[in-house]
Each structure stands twice: as C-alpha cells, then as structure tokens.
PQR file of N, CA, C, O and H, with PARSE charges and radii, in Angstrom:
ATOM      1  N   UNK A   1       0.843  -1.174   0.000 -0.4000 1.5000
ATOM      2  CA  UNK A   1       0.000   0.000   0.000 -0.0000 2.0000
ATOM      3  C   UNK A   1       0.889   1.238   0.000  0.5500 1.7000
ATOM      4  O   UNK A   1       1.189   1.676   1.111 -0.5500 1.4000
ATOM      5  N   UNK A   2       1.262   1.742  -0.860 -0.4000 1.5000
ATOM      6  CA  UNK A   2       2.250   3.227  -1.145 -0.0000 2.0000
ATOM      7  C   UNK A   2       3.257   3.067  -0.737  0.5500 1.7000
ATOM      8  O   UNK A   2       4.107   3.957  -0.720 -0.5500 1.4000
ATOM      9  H   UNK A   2       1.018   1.386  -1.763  0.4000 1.0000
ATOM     10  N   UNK A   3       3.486   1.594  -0.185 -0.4000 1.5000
ATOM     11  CA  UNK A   3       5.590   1.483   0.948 -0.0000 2.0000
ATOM     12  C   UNK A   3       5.504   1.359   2.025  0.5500 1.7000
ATOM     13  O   UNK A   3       6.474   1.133   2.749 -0.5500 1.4000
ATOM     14  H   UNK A   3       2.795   0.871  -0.199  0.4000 1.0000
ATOM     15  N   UNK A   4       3.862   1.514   2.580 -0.4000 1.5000
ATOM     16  CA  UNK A   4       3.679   1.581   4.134 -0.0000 2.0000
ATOM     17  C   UNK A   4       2.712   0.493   4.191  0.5500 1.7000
ATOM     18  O   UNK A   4       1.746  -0.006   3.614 -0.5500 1.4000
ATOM     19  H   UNK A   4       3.074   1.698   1.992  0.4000 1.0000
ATOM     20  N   UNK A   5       4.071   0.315   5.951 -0.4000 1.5000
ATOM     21  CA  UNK A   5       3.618  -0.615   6.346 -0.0000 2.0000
ATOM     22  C   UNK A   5       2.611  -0.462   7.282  0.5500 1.7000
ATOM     23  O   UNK A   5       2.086   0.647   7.375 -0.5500 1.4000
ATOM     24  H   UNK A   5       4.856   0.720   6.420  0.4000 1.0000
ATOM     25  N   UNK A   6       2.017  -1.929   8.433 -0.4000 1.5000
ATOM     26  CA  UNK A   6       1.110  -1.897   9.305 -0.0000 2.0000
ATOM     27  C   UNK A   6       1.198  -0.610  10.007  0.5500 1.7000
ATOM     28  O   UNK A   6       0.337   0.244  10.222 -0.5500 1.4000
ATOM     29  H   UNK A   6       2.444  -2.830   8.357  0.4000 1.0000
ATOM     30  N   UNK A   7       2.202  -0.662  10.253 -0.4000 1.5000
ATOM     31  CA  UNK A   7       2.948   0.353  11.489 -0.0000 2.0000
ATOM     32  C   UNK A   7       2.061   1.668  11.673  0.5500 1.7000
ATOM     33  O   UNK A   7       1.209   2.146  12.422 -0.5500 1.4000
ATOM     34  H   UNK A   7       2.901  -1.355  10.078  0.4000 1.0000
ATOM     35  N   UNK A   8       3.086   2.070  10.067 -0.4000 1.5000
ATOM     36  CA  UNK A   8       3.011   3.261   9.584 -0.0000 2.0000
ATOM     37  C   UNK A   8       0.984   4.020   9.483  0.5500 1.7000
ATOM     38  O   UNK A   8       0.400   5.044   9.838 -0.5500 1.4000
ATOM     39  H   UNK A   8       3.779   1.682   9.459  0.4000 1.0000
ATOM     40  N   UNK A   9       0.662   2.815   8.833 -0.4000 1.5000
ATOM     41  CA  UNK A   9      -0.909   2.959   8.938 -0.0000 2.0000
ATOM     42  C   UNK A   9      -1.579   3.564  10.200  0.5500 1.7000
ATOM     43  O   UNK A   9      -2.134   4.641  10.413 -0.5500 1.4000
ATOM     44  H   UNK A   9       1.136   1.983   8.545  0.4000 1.0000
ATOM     45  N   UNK A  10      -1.279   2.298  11.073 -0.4000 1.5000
ATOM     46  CA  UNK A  10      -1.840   2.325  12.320 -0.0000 2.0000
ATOM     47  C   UNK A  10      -1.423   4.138  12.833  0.5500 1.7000
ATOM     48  O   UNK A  10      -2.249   5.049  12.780 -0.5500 1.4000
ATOM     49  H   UNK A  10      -0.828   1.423  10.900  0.4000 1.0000
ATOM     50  N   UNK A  11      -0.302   4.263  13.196 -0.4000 1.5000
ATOM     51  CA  UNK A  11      -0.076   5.776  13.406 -0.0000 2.0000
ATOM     52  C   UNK A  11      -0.459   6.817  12.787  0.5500 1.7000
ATOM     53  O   UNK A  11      -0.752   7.807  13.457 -0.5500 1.4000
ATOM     54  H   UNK A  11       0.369   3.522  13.239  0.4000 1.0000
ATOM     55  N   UNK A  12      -0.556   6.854  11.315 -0.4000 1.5000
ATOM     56  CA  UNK A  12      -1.443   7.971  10.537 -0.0000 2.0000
ATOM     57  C   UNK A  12      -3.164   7.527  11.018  0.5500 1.7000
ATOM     58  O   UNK A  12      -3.951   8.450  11.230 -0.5500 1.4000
ATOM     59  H   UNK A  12      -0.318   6.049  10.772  0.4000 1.0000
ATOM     60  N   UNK A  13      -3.587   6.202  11.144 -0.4000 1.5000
ATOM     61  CA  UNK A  13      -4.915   6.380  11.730 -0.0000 2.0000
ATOM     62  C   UNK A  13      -5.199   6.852  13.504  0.5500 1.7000
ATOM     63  O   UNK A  13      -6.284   7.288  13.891 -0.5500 1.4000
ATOM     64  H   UNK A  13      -2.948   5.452  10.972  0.4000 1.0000
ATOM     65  N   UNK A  14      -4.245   6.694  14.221 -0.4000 1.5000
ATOM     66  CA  UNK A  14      -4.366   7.460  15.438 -0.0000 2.0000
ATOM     67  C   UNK A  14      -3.649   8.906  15.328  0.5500 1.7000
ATOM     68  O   UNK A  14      -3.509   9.386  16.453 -0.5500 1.4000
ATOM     69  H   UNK A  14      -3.364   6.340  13.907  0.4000 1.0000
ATOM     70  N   UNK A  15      -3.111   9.810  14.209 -0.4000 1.5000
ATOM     71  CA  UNK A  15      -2.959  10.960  14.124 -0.0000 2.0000
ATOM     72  C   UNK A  15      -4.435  11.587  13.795  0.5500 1.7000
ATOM     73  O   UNK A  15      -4.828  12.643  14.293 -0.5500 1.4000
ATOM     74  H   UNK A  15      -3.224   9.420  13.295  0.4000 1.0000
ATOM     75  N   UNK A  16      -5.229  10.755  12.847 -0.4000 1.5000
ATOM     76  CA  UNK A  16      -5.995  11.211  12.207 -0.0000 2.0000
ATOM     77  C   UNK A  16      -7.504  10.986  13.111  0.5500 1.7000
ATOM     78  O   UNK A  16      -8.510  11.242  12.450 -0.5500 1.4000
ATOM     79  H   UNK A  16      -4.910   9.898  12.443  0.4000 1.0000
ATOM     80  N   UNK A  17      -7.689  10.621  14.276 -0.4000 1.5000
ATOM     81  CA  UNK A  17      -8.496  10.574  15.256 -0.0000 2.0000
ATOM     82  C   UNK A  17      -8.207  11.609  16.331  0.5500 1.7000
ATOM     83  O   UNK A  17      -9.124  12.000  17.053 -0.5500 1.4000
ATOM     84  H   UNK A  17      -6.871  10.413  14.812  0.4000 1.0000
ATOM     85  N   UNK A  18      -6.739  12.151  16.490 -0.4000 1.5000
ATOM     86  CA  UNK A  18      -6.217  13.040  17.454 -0.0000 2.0000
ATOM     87  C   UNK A  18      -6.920  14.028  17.074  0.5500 1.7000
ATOM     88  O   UNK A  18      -7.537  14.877  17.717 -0.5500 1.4000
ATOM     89  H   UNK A  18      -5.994  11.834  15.903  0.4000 1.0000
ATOM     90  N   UNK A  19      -6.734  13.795  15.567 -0.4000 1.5000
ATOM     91  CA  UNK A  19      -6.539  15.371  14.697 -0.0000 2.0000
ATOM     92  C   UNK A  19      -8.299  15.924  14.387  0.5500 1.7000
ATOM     93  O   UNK A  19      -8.552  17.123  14.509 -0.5500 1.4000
ATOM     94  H   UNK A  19      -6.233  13.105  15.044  0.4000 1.0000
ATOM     95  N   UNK A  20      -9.031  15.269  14.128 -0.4000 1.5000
ATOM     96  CA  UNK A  20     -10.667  15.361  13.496 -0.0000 2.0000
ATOM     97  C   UNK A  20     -11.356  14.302  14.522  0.5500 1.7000
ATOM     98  O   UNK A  20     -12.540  14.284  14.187 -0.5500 1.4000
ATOM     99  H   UNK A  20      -8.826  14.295  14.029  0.4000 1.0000
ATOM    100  N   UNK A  21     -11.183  13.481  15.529 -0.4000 1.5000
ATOM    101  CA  UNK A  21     -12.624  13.289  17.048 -0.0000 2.0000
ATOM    102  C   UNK A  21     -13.121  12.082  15.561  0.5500 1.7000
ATOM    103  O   UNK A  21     -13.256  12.380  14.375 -0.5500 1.4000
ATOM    104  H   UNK A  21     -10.221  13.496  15.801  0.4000 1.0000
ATOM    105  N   UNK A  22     -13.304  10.606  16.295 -0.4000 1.5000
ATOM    106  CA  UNK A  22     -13.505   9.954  15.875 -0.0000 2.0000
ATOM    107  C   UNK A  22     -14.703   9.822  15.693  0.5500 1.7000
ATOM    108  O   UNK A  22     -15.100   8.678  15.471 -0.5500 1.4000
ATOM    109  H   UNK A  22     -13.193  10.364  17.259  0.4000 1.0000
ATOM    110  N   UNK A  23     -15.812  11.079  15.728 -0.4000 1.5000
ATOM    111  CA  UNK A  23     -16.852  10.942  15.188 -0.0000 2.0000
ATOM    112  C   UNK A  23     -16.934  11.818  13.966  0.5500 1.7000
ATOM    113  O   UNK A  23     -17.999  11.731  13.355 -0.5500 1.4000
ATOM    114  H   UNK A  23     -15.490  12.008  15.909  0.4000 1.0000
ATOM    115  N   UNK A  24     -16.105  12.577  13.521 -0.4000 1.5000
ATOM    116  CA  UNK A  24     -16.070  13.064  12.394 -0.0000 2.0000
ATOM    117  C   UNK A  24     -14.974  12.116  11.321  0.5500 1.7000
ATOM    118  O   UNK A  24     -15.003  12.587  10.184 -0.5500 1.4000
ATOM    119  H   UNK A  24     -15.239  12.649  14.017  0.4000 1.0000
ATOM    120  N   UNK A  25     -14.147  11.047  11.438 -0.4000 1.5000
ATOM    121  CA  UNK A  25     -14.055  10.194  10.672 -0.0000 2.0000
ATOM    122  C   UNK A  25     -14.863   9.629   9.701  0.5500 1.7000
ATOM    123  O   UNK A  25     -14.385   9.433   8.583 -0.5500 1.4000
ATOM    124  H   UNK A  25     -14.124  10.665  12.362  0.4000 1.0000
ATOM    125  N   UNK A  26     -16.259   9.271   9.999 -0.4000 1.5000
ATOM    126  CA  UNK A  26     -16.802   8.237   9.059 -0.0000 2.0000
ATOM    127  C   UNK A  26     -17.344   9.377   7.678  0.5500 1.7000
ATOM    128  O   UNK A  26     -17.440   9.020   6.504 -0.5500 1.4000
ATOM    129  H   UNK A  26     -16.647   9.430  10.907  0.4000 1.0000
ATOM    130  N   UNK A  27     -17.635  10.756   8.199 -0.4000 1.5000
ATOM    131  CA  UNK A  27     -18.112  11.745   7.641 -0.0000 2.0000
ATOM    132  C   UNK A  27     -16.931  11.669   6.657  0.5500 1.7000
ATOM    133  O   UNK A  27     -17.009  11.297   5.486 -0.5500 1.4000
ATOM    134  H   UNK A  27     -17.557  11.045   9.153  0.4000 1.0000
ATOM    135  N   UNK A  28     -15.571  12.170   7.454 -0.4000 1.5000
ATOM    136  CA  UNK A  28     -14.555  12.608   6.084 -0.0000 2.0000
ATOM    137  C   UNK A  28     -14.448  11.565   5.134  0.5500 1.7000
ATOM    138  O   UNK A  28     -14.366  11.902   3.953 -0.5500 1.4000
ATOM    139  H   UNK A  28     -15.507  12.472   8.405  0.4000 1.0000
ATOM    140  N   UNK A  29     -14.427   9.895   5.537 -0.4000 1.5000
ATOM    141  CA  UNK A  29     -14.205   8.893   4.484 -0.0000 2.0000
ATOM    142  C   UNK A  29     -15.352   8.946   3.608  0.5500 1.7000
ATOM    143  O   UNK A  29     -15.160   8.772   2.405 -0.5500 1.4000
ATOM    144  H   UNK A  29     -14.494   9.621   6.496  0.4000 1.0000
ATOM    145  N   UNK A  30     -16.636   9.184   4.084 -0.4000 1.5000
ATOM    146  CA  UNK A  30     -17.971   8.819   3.027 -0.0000 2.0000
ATOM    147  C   UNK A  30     -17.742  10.252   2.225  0.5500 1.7000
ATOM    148  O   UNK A  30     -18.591  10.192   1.335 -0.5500 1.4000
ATOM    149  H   UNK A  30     -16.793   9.326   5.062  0.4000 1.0000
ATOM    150  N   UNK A  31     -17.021  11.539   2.072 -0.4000 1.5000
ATOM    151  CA  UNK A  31     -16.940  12.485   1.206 -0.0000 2.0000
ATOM    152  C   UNK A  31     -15.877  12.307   0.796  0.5500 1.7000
ATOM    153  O   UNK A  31     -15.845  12.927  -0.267 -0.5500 1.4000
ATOM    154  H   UNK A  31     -16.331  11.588   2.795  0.4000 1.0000
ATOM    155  N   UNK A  32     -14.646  11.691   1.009 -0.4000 1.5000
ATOM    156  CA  UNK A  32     -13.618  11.943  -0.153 -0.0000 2.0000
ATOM    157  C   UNK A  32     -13.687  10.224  -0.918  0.5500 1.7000
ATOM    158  O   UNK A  32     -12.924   9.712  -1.737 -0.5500 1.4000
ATOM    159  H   UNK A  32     -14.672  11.188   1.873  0.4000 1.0000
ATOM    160  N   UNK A  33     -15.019   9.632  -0.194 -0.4000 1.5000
ATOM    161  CA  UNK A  33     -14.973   8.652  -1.323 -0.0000 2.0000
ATOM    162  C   UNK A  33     -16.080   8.884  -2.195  0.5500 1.7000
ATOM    163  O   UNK A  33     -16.096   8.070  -3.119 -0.5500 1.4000
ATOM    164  H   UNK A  33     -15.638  10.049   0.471  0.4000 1.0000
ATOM    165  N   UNK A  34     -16.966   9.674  -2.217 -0.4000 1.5000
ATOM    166  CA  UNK A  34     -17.814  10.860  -3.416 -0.0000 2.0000
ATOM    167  C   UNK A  34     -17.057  11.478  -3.828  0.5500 1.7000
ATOM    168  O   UNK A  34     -17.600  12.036  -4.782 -0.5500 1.4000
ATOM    169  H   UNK A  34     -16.953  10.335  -1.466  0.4000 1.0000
ATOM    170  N   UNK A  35     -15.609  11.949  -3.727 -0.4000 1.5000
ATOM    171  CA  UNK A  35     -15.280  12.645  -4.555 -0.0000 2.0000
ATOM    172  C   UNK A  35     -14.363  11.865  -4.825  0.5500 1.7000
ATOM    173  O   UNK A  35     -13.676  12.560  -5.574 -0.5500 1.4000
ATOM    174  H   UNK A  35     -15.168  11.496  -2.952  0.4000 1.0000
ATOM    175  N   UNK A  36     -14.003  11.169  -4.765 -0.4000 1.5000
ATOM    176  CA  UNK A  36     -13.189   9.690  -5.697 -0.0000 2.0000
ATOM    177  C   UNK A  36     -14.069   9.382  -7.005  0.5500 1.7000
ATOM    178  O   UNK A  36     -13.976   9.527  -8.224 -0.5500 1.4000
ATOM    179  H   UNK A  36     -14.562  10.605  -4.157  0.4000 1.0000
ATOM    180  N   UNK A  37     -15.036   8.840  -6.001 -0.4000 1.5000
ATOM    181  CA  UNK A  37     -16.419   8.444  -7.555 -0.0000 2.0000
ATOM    182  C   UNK A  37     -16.694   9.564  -8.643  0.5500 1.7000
ATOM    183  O   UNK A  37     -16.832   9.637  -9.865 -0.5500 1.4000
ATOM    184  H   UNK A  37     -15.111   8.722  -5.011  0.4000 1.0000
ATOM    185  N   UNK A  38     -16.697  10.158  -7.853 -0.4000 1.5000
ATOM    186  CA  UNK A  38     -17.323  11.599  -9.126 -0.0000 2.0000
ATOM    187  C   UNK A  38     -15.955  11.774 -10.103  0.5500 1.7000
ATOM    188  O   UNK A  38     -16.121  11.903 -11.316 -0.5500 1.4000
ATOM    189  H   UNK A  38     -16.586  10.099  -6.861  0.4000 1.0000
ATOM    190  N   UNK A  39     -14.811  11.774  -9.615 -0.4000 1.5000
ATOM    191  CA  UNK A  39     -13.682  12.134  -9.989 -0.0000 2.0000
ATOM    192  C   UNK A  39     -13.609  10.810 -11.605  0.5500 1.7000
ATOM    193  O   UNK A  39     -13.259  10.982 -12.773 -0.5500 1.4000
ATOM    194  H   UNK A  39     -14.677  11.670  -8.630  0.4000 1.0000
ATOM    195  N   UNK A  40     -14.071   9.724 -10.936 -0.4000 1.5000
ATOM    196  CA  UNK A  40     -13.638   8.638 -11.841 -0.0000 2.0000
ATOM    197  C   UNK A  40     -14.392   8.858 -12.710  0.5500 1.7000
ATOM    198  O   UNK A  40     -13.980   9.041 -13.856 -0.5500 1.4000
ATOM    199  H   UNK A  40     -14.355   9.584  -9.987  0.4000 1.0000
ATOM    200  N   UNK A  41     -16.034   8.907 -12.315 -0.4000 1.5000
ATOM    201  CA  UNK A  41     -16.901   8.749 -13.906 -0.0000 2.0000
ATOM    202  C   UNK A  41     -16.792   9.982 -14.563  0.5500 1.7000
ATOM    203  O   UNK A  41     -17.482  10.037 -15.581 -0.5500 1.4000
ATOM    204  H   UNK A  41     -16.368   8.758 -11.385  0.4000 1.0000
ATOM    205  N   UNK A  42     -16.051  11.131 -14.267 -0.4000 1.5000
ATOM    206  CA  UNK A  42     -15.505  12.183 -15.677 -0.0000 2.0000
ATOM    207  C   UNK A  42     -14.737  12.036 -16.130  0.5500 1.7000
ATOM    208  O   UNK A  42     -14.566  12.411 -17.290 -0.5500 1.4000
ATOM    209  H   UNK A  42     -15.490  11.086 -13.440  0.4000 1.0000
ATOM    210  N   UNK A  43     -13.653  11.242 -15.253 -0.4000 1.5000
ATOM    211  CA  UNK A  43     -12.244  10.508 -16.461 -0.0000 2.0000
ATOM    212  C   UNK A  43     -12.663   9.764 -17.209  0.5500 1.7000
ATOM    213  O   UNK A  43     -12.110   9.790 -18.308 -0.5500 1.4000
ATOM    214  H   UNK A  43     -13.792  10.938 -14.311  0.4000 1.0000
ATOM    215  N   UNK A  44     -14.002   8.582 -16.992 -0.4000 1.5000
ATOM    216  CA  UNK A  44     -14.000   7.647 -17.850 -0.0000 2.0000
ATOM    217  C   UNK A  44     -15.349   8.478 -18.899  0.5500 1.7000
ATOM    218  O   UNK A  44     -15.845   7.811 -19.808 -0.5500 1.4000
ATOM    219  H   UNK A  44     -14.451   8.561 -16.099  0.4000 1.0000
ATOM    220  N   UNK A  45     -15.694   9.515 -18.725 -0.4000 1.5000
ATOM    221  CA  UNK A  45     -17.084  10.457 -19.762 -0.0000 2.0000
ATOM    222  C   UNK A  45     -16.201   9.758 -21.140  0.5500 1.7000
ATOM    223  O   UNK A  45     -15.045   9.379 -21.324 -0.5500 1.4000
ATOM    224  H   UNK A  45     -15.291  10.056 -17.987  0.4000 1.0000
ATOM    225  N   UNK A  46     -17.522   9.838 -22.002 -0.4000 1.5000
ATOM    226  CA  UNK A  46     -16.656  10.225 -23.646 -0.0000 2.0000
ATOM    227  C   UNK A  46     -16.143  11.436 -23.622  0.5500 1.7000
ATOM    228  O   UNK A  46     -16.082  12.202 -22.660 -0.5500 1.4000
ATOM    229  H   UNK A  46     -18.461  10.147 -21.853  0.4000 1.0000
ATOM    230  N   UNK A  47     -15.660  11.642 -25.035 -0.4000 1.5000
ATOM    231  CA  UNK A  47     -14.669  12.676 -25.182 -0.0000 2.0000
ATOM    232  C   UNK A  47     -15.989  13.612 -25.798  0.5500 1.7000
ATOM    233  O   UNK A  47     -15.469  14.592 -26.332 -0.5500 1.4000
ATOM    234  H   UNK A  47     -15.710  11.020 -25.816  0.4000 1.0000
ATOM    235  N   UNK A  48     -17.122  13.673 -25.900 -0.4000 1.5000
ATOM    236  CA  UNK A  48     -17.753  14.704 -26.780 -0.0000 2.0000
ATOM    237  C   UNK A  48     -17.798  15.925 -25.956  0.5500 1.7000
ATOM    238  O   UNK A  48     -17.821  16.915 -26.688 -0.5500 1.4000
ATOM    239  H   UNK A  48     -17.545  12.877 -25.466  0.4000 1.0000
ATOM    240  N   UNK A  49     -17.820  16.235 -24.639 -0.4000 1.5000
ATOM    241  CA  UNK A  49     -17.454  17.035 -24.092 -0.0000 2.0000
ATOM    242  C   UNK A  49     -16.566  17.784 -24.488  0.5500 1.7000
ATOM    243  O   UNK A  49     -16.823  18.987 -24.448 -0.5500 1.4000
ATOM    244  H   UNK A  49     -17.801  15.431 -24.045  0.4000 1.0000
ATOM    245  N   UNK A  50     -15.686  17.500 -24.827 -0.4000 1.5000
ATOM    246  CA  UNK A  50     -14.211  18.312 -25.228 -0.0000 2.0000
ATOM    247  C   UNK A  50     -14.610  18.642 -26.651  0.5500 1.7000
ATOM    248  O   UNK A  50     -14.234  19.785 -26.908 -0.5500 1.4000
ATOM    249  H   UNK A  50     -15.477  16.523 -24.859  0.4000 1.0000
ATOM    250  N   UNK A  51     -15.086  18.204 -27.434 -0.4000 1.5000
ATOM    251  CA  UNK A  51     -15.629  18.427 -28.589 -0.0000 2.0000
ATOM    252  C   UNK A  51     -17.070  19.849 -28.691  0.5500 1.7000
ATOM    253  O   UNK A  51     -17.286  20.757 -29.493 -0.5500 1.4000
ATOM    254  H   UNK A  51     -15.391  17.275 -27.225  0.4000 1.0000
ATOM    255  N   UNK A  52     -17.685  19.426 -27.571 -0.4000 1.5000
ATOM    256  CA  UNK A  52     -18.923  20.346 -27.661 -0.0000 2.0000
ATOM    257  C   UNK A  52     -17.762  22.123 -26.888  0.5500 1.7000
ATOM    258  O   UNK A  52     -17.832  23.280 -27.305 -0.5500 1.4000
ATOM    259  H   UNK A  52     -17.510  18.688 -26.919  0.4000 1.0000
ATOM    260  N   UNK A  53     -17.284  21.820 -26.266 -0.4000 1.5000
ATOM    261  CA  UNK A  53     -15.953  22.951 -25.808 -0.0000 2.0000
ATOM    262  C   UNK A  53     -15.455  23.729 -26.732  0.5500 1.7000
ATOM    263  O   UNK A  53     -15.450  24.960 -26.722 -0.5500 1.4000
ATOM    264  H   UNK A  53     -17.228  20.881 -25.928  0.4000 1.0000
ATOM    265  N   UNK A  54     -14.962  22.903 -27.672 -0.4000 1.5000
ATOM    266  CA  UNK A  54     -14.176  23.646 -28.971 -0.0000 2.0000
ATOM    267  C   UNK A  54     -15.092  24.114 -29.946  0.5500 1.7000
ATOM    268  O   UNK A  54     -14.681  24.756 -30.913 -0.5500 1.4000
ATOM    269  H   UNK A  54     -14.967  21.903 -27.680  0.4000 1.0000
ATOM    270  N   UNK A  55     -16.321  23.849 -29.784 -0.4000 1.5000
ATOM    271  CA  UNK A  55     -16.839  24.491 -30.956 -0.0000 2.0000
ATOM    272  C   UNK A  55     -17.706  25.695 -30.260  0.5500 1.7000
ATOM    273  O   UNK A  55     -18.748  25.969 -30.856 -0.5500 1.4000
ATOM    274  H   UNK A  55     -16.655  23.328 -28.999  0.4000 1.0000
ATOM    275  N   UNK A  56     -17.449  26.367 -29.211 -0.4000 1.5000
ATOM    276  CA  UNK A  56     -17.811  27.423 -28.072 -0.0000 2.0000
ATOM    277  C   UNK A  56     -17.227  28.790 -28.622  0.5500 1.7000
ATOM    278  O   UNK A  56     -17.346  29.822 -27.962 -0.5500 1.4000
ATOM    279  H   UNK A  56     -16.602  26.144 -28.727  0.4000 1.0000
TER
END
C-alpha cells in the first residue's frame, strides 16, 4: 500500500483521530470517497465534451 507498512498505517490512523474526534471520521471517508467516484466517472465520460468545448 504506497511502501507503508502496518505500522506506519496504524499511526497515521491514530494521528488522524487526534486530529478530526472519531466521530467526524466516518463523515470525512464517506466524502472523499464521493469525490473519488465523481472524480472517476468524468475521467471515464466520452470525449464529446471536449468536442462540444471547442466548438464554443
């Protein structure tokens, strides 16, 4: 997973409970994984977009 190990995990997930109260966790994961999704299905759009652009 990126070079990191258990370790390393485990400590960025108890920074990240210090840092944002482990009730605002489940909030930040369920929005930056909407903006994962959203992110993906415009990379994978057709290209007519870029097409309807250029003729603007």
């Amino acid at each position: 997973m990126f070079g990191l190990g258990w370790p390393e995990v485990g400590l960025i997930a108890i920074a990240a409970i210090l840092v944002f109260g482990p009730k605002k966790i489940p909030e930040l994961g369920s929005a930056l994984g909407k903006t994962l999704r959203g992110f993906k299905e415009e990379m994978n759009k057709p290209e007519d977009d870029d097409e309807e652009f250029d003729r603007e």
